[in-house]
N, C-alpha and C positions, 0 to 999 in steps of 0.2 A: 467918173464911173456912174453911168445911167440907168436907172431899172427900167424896163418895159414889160407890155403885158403880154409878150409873148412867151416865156419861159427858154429860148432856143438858148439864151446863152454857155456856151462849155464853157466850167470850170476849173482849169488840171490844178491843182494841188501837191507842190512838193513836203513831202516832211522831212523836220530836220532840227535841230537846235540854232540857235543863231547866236554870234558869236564866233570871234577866231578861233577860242579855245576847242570846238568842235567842228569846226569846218573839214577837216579832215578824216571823220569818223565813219565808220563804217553806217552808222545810225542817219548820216546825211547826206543817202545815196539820191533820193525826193530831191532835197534842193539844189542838187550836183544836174539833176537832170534838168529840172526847171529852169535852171541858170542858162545850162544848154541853150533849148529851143529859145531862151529870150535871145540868146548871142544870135543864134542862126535867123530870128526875125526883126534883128538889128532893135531887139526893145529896148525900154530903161526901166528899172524899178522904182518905184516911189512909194511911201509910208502912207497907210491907208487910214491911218489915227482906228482901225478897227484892228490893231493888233495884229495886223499882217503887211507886208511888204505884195506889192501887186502890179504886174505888167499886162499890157494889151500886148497882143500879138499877133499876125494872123500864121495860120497853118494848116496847108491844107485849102488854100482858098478861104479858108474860116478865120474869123477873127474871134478869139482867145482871151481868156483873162487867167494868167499863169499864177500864181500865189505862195508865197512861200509865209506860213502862219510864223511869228515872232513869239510866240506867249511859252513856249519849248513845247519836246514832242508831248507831253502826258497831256498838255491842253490844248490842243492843235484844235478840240471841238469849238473852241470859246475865239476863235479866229474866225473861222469858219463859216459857221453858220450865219451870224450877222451878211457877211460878204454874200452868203448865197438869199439872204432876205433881200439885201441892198438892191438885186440885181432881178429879184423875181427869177432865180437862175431854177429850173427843174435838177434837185440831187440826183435823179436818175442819172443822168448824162453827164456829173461829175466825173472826173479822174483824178484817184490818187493814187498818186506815185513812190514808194516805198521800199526800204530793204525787208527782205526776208530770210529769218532763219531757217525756213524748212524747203529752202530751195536751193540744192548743189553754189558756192560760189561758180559766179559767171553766166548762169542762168536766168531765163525772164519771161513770166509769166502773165498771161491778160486772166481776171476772174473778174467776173460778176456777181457781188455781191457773197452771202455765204458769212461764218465766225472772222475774227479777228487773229486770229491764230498767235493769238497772246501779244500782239501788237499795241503799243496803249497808245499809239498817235492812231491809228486806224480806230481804236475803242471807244479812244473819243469820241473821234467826228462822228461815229453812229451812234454814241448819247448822247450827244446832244442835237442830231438831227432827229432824233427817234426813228431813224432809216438805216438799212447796212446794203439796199440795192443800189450803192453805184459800183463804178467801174474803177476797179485796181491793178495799176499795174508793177506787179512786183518783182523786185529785183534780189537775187539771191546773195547771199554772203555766205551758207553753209554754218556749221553747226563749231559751236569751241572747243577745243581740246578741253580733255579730260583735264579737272581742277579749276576751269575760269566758266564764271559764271554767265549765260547770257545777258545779263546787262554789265560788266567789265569789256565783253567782246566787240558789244554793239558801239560803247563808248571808248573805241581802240582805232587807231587809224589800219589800213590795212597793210599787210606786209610786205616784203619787197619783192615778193613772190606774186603778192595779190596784186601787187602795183600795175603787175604786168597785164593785166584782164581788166583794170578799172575804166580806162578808155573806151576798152569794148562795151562793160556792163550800162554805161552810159550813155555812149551812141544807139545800142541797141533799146536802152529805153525808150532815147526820145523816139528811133524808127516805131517801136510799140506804140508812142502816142500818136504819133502820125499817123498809123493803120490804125487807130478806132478812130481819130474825127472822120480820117476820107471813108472807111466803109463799115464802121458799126464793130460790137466787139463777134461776132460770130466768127465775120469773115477774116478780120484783122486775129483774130486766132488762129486759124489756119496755114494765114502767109506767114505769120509767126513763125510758127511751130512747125513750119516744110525747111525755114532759114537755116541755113549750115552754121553750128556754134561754130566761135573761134577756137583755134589753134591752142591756144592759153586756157581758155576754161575747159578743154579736153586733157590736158592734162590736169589741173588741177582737178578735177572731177574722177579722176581714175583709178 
C-alpha cells in the first residue's frame, strides 16, 4: 500500500464487528458489502498491521482500497484514519458504508456528510478525522419493536422474513458504491433514487 501526492485515492469503508460471532448481524451490513465488491473484483484481503483488514480493487475502472476496520464498530476511527494518512487519501472522497436505523428496512441511501445519526462507527471516523464531509452510504434496517433496545437489534442477525431482502440490501449497496466512483454522489443520487425498490423491501416497508 503506497502513498502518493496526489490525494485521488477512494477509500470505501465497511463497518462492522469482526468475528464469527457477528458476522451475521444486522450491525455488519458495511462489511457484508465490502466483502461483495471484493468478490466481484476477484480481490483478497490482507491484515494491514494498522488494525484493519484491506483490499485493492478496481471499480468502475478505478482502483480501490476497500477496508474493513478490525478494532469493532465504536473504534472503527482508530482504523481508519492512520489508512487514510498512509495513503495521502483526501476524506472528502471516502465512503462509508453502513446500517441505518432511521431508514425503512431494504432501503439505501447516498449522504454527504451531515450528524451521525447516533451511529458510533460513523462518530468515530469523524473524531478522529476531525471531518464528517465524506460520503455515506447507508443501508437501512428500520427501527425495533417496542421493548428491544437499539443496540440488542443492531447486534441480532436479521429475521427470516428480513432474510428475504438481505441479498437485495446488499447488492443494492455495492450498485450505490459503484454510482458514486463512476459519476460523483450528486448524480449517483439520482440514478439511485429513480431505481425501482425490490419486491421484498415493499412489503416489508408497508
Amino acid at each position: 500500500m503506497r502513498g502518493t501526492p496526489s490525494g485521488k485515492q477512494i477509500v470505501i469503508v465497511g463497518l462492522g464487528n469482526p468475528g464469527n460471532n457477528y458476522a451475521r448481524h444486522r450491525h455488519n451490513l458495511g462489511f457484508k458489502v465490502v466483502d461483495e465488491l471484493a468478490r466481484e473484483a476477484s480481490g483478497s484481503w490482507r491484515n494491514n498491521r494498522r488494525k484493519a483488514l484491506i483490499c485493492e480493487a478496481e471499480i468502475e475502472g478505478t482502483m480501490v482500497f476497500l477496508v474493513k476496520p478490525q478494532t469493532f464498530m465504536n473504534l472503527s476511527g482508530q482504523a481508519v484514519d492512520p489508512i487514510l494518512k498512509r495513503l495521502n487519501a483526501d476524506p472528502a472522497r471516502m465512503i462509508v458504508v453502513h446500517d441505518d436505523l432511521d431508514l425503512a428496512a431494504g432501503r439505501v441511501r447516498i449522504k454527504l456528510g451531515g450528524g451521525d445519526g447516533g451511529h458510533k462507527g460513523v462518530r468515530s471516523i469523524a473524531d478522529s478525522l476531525r471531518f464528517r464531509d465524506f460520503i455515506r452510504v447507508r443501508l437501512g434496517v428500520g427501527r425495533p419493536t417496542e421493548g428491544t433496545s437499539p443496540e440488542e437489534f443492531v447486534l441480532s442477525p436479521f429475521s427470516g422474513e428480513e432474510e428475504d431482502i438481505l441479498g437485495d440490501l446488499v447488492q443494492t449497496g455495492c450498485r450505490a458504491v459503484h454510482l458514486v466512483v463512476a459519476h460523483g454522489v450528486e448524480r449517483a443520487q439520482n440514478i439511485l433514487y429513480s431505481m425501482k425498490v425490490p419486491s421484498a423491501a415493499r412489503v416489508l416497508n408497508s
